[in-house]
N, CA, C and O atoms as a GROMACS GRO file, in nm:
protein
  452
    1UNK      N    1  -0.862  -0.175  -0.882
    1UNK     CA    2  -0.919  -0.090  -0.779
    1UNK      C    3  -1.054  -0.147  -0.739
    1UNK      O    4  -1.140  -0.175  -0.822
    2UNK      N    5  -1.071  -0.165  -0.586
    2UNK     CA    6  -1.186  -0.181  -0.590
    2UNK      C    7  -1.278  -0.103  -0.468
    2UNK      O    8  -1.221  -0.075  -0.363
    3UNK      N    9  -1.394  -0.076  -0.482
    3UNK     CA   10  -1.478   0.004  -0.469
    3UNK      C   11  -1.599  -0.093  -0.312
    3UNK      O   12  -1.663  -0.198  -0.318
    4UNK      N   13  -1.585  -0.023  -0.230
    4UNK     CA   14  -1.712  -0.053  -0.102
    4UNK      C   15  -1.752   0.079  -0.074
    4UNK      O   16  -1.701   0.190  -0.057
    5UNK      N   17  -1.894   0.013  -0.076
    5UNK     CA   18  -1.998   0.155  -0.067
    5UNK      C   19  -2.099   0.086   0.102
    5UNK      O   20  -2.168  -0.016   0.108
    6UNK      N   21  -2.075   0.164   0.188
    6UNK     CA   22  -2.160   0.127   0.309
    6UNK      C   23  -2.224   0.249   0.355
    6UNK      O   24  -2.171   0.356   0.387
    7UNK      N   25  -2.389   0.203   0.353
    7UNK     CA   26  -2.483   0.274   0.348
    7UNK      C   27  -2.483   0.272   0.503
    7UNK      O   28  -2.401   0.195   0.553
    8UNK      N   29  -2.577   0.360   0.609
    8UNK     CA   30  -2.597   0.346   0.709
    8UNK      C   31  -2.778   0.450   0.704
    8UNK      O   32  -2.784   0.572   0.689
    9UNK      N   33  -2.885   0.369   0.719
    9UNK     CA   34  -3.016   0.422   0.767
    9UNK      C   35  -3.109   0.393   0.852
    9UNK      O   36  -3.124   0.285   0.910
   10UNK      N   37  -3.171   0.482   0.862
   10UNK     CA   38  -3.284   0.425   0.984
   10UNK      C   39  -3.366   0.283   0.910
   10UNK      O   40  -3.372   0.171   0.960
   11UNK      N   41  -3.425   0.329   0.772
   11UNK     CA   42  -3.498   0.190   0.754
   11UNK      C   43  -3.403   0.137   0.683
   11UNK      O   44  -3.281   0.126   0.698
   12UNK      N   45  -3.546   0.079   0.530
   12UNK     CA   46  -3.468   0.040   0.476
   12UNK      C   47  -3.520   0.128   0.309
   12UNK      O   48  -3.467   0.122   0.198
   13UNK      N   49  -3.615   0.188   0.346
   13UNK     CA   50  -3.694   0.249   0.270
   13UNK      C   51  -3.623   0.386   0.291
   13UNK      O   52  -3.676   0.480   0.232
   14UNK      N   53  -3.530   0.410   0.354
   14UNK     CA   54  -3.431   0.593   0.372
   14UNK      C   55  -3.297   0.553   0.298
   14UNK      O   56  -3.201   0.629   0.286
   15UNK      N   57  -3.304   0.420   0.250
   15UNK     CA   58  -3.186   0.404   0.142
   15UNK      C   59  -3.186   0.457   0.023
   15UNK      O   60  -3.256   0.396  -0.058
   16UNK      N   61  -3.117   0.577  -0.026
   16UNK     CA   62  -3.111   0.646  -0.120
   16UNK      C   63  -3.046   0.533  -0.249
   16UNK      O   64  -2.973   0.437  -0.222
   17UNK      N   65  -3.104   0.581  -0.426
   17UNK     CA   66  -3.053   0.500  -0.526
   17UNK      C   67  -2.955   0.359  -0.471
   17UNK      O   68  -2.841   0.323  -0.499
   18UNK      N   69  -3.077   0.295  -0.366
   18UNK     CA   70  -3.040   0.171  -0.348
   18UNK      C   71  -3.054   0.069  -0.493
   18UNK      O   72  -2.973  -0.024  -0.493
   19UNK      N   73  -3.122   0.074  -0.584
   19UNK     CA   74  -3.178   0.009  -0.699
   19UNK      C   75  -3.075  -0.002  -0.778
   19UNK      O   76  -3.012  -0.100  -0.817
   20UNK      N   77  -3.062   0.134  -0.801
   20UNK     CA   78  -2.873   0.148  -0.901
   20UNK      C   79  -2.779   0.109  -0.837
   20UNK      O   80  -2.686   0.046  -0.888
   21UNK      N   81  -2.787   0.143  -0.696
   21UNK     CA   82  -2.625   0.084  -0.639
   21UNK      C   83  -2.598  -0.036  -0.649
   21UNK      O   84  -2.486  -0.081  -0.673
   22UNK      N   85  -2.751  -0.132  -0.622
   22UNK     CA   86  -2.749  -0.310  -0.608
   22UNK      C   87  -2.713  -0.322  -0.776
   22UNK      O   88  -2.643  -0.420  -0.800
   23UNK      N   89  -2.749  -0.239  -0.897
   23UNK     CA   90  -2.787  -0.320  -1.043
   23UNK      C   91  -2.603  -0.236  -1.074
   23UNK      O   92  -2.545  -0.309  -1.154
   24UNK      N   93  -2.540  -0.152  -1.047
   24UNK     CA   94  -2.391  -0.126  -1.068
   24UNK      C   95  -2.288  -0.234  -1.019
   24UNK      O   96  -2.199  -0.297  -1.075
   25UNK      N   97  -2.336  -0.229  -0.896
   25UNK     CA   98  -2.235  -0.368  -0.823
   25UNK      C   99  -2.245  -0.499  -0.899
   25UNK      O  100  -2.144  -0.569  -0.905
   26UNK      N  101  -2.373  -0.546  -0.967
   26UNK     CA  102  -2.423  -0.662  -1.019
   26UNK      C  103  -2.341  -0.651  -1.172
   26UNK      O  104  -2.311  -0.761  -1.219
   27UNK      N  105  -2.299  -0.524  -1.259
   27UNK     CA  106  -2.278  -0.489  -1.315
   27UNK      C  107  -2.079  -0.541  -1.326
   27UNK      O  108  -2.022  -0.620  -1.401
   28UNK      N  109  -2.030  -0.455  -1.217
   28UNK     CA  110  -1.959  -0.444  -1.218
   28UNK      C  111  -1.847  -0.559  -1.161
   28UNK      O  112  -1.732  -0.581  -1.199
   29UNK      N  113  -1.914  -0.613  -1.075
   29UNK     CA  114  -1.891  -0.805  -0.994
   29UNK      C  115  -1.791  -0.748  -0.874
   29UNK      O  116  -1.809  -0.653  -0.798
   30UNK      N  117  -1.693  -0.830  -0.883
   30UNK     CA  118  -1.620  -0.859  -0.756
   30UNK      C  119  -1.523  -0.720  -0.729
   30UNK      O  120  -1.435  -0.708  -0.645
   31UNK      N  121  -1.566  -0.626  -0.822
   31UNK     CA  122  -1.429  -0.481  -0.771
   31UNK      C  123  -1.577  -0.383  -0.706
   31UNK      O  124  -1.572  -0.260  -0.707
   32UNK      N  125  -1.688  -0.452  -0.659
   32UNK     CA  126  -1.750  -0.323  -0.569
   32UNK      C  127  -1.793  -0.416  -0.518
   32UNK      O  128  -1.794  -0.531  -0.561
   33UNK      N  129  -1.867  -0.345  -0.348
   33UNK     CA  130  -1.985  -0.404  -0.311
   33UNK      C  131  -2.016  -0.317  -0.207
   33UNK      O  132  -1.942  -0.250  -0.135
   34UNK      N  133  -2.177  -0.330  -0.211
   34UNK     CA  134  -2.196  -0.265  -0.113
   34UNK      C  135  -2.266  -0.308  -0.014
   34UNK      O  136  -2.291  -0.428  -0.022
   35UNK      N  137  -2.318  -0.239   0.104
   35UNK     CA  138  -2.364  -0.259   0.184
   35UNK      C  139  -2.458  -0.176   0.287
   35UNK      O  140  -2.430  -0.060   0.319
   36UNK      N  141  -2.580  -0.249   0.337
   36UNK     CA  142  -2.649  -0.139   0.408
   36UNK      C  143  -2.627  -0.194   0.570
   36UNK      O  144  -2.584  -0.303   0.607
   37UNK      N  145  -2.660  -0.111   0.627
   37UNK     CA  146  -2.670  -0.083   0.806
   37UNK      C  147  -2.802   0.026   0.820
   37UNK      O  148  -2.809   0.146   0.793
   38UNK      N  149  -2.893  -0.063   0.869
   38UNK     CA  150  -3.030  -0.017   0.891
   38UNK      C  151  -3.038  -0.022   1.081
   38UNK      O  152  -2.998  -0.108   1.160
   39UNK      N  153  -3.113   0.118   1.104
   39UNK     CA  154  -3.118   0.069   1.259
   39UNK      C  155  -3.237   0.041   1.286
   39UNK      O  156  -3.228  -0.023   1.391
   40UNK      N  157  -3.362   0.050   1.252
   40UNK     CA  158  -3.469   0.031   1.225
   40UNK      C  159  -3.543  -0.079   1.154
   40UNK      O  160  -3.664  -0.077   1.130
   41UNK      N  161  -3.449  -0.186   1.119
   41UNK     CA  162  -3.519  -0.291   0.957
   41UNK      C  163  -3.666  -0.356   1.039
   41UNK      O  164  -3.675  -0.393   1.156
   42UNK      N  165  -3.784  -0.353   0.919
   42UNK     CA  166  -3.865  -0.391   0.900
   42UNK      C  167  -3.881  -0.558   0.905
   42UNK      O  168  -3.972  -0.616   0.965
   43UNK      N  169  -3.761  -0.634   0.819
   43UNK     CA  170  -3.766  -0.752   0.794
   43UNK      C  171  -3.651  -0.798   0.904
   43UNK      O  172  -3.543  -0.748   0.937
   44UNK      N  173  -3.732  -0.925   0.947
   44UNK     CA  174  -3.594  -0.975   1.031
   44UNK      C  175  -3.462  -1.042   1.072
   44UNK      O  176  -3.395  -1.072   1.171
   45UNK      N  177  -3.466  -1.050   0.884
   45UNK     CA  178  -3.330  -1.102   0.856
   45UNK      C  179  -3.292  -1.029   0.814
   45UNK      O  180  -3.198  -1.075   0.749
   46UNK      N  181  -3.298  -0.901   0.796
   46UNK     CA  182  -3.206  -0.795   0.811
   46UNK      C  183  -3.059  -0.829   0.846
   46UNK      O  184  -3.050  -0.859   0.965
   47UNK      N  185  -2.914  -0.836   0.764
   47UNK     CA  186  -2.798  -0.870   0.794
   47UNK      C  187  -2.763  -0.751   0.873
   47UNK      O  188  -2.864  -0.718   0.936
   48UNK      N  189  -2.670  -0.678   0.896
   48UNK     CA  190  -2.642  -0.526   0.916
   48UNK      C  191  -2.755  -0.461   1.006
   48UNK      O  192  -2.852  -0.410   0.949
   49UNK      N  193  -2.750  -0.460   1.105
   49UNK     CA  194  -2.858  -0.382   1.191
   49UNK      C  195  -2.793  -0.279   1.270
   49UNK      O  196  -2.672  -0.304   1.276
   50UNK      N  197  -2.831  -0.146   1.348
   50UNK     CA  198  -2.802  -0.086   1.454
   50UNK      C  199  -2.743   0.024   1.384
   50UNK      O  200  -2.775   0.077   1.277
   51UNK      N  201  -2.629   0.053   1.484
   51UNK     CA  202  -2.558   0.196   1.463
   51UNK      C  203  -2.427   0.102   1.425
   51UNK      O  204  -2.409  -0.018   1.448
   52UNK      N  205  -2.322   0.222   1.345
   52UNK     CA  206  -2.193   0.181   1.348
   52UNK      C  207  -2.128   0.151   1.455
   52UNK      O  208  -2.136   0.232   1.547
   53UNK      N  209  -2.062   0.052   1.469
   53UNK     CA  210  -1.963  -0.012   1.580
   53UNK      C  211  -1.862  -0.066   1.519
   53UNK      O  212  -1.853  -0.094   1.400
   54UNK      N  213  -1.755  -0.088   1.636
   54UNK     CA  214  -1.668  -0.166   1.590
   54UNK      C  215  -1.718  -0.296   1.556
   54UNK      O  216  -1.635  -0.326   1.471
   55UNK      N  217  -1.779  -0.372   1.562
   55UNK     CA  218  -1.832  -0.477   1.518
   55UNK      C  219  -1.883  -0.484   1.387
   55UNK      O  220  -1.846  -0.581   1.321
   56UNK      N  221  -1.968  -0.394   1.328
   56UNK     CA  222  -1.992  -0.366   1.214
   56UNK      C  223  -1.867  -0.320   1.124
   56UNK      O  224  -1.867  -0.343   1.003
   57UNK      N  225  -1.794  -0.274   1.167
   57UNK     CA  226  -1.680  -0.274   1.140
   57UNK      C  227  -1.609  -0.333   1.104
   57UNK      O  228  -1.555  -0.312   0.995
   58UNK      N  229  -1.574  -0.452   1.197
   58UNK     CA  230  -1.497  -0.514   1.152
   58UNK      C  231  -1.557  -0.620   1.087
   58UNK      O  232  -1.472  -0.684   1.025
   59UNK      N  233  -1.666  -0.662   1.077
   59UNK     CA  234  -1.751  -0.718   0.952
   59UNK      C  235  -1.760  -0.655   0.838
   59UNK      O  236  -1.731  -0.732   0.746
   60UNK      N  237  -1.790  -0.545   0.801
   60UNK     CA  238  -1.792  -0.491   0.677
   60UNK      C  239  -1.644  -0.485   0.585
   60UNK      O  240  -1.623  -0.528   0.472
   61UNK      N  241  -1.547  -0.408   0.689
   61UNK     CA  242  -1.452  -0.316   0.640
   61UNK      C  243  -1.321  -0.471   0.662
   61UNK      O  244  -1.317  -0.566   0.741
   62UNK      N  245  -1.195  -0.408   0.498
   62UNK     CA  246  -1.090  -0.489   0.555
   62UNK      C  247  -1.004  -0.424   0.658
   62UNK      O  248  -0.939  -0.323   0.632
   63UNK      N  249  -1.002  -0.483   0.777
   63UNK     CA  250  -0.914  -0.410   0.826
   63UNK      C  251  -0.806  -0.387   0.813
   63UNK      O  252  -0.754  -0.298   0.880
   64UNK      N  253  -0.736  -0.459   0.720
   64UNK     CA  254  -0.564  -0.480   0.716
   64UNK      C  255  -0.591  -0.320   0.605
   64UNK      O  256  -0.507  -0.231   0.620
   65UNK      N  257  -0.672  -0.304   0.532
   65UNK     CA  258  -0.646  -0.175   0.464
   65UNK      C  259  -0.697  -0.037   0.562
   65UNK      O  260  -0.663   0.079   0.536
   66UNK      N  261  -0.763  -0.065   0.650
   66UNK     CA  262  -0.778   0.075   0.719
   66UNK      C  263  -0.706   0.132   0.786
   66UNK      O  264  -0.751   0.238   0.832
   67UNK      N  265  -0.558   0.090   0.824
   67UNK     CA  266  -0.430   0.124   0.882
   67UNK      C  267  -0.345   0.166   0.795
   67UNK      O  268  -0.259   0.240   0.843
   68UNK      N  269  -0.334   0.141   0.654
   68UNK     CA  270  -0.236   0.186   0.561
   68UNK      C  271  -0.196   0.309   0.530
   68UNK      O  272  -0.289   0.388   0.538
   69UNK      N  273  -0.105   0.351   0.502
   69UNK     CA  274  -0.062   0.468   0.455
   69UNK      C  275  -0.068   0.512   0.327
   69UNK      O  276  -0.070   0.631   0.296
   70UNK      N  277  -0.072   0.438   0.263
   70UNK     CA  278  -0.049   0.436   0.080
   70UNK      C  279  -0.194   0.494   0.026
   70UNK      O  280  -0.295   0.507   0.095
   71UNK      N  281  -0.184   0.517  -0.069
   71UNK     CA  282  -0.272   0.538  -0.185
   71UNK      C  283  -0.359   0.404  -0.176
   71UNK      O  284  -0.481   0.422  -0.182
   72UNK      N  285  -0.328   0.311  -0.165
   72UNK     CA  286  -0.377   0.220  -0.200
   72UNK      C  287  -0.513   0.145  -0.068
   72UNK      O  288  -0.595   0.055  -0.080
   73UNK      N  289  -0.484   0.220   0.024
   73UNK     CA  290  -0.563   0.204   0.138
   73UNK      C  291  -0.726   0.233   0.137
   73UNK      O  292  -0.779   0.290   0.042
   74UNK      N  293  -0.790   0.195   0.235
   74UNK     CA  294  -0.942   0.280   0.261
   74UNK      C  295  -0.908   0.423   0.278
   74UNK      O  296  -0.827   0.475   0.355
   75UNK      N  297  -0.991   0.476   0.186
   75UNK     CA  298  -1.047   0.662   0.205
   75UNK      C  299  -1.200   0.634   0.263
   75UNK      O  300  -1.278   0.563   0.200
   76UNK      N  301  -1.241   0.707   0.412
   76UNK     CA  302  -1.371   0.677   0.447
   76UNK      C  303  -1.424   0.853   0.375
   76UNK      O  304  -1.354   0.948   0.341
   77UNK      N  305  -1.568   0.836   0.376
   77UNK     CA  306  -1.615   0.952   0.319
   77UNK      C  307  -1.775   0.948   0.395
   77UNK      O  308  -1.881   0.903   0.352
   78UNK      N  309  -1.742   1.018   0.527
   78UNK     CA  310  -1.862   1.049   0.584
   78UNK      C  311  -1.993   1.114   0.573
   78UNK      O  312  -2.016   1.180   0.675
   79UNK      N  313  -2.076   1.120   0.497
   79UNK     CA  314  -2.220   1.258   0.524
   79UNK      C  315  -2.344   1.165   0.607
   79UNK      O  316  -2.406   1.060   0.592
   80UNK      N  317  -2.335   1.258   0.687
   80UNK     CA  318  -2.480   1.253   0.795
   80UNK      C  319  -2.446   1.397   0.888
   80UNK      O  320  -2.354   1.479   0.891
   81UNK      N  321  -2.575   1.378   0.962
   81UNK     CA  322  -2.593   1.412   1.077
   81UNK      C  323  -2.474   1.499   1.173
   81UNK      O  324  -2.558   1.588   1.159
   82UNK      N  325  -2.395   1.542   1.231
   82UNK     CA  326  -2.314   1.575   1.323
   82UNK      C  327  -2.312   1.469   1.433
   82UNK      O  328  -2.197   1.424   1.433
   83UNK      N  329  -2.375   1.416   1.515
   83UNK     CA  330  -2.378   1.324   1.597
   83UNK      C  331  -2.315   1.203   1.528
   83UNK      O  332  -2.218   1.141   1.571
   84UNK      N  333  -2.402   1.169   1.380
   84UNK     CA  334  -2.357   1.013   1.318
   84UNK      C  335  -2.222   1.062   1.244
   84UNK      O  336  -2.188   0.968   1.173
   85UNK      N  337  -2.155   1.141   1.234
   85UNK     CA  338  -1.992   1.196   1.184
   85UNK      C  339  -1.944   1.140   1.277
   85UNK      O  340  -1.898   1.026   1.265
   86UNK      N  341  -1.943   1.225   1.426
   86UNK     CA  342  -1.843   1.210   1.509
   86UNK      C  343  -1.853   1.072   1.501
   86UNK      O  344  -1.754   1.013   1.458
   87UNK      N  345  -1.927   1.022   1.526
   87UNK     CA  346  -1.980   0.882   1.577
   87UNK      C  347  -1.902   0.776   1.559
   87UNK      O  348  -1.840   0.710   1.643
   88UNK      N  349  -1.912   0.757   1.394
   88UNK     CA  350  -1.856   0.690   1.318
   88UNK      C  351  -1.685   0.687   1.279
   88UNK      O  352  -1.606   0.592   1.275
   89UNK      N  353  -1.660   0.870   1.247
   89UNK     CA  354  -1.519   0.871   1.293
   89UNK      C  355  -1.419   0.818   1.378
   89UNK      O  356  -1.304   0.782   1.357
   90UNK      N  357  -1.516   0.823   1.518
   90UNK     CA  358  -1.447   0.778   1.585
   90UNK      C  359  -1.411   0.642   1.634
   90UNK      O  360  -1.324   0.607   1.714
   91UNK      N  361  -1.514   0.562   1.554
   91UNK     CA  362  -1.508   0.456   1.537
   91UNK      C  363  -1.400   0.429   1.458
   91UNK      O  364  -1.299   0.376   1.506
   92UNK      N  365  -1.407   0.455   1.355
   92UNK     CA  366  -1.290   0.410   1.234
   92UNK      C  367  -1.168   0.491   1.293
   92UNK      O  368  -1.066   0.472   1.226
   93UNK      N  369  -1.154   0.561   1.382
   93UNK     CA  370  -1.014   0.612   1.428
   93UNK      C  371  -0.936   0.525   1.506
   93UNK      O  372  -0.815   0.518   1.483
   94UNK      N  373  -1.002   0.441   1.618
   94UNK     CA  374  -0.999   0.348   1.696
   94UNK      C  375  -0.983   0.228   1.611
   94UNK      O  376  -0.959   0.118   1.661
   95UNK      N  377  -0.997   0.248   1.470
   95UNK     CA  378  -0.938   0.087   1.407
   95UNK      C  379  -0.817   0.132   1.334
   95UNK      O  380  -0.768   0.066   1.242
   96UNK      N  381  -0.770   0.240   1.376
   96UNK     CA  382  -0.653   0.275   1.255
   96UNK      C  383  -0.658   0.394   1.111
   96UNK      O  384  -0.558   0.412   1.040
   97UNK      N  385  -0.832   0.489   1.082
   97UNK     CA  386  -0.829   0.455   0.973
   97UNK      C  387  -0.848   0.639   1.036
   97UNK      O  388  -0.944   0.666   1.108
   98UNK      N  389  -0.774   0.720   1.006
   98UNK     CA  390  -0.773   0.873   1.022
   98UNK      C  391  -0.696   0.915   0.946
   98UNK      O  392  -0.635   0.854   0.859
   99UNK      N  393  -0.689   1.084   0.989
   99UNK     CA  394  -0.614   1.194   0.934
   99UNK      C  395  -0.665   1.171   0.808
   99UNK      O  396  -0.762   1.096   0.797
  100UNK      N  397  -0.606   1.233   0.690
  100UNK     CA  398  -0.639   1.170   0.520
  100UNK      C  399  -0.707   1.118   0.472
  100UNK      O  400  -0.764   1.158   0.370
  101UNK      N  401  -0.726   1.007   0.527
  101UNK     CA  402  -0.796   0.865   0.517
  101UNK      C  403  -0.927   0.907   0.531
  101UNK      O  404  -1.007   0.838   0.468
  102UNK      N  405  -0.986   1.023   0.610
  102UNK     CA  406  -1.150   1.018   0.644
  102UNK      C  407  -1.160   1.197   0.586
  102UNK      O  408  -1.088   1.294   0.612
  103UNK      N  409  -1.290   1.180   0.491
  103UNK     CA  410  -1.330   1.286   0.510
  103UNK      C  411  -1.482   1.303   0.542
  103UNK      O  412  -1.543   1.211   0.487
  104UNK      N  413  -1.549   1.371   0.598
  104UNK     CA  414  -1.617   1.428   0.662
  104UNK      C  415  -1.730   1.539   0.596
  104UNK      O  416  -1.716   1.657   0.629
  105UNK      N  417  -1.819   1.512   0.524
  105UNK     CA  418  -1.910   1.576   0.450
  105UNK      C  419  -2.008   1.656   0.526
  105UNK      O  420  -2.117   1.600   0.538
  106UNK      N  421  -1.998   1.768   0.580
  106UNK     CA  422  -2.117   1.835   0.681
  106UNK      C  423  -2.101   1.981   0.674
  106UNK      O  424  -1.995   2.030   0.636
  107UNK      N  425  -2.244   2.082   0.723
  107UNK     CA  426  -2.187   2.192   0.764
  107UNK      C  427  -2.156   2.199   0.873
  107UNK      O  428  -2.126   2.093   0.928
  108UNK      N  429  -2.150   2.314   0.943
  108UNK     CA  430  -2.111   2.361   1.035
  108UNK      C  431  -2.265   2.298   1.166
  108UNK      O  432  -2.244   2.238   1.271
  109UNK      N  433  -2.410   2.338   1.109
  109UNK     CA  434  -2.485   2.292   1.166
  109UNK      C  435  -2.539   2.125   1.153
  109UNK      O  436  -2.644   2.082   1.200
  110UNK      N  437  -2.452   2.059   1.086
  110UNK     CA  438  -2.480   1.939   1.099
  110UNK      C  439  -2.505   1.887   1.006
  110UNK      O  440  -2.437   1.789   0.975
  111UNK      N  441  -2.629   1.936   0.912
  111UNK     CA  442  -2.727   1.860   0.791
  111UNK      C  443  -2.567   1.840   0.655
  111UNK      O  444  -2.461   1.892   0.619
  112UNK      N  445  -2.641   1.749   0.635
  112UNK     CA  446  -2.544   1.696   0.504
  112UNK      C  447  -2.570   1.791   0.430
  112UNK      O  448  -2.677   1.851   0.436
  113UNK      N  449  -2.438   1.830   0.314
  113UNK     CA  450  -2.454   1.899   0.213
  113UNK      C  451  -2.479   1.837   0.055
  113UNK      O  452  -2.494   1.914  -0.040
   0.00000   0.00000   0.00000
């Protein structure tokens, strides 16, 4: 089984237990990895910049697993904002990767729970 964790923040300093996530992955080797998407980066080699797109997309994510049906496929697991949900959903819907496959962490007014 393996494990991708993709962060999405304004900096790079609004990256939550970025420290543990980089020293688990380092830990754990080639069954995780993660990744940030900053829209804001400070430094300018910043890899990952902007908002989610299909482009980021299809750089980050495999796509041959975001179409699958099986167990064995991408599960996306959204929390932000209401704007950055839809956003992103609908991004990953447009590559194949819905219904089941995505869940959606929010209230009703938006703020992550």
């Amino acid at each position: 089984v393996s494990t991708q964790s993709t962060w999405a923040n304004h900096t790079e300093a609004d990256i939550l237990l970025r420290k543990e996530l980089d020293a688990l992955a380092g830990e754990v080797g080639a069954s995780m990895s993660v990744h940030y998407i900053v829209t804001d980066p400070k430094s300018p080699l910043w890899n990952l910049r902007g908002h989610i797109t299909k482009d980021i997309i299809e750089e980050v994510f495999d796509l041959e697993d975001l179409g699958k049906d099986d167990t064995k496929g991408m599960f996306a697991a959204i929390c932000g904002p209401k704007r950055f949900n839809s956003g992103v959903h609908k991004e990953l819907a447009q590559e194949g990767c819905f219904g089941g496959k995505v869940h959606i962490f929010a209230t009703n007014d938006g703020k992550a729970q």
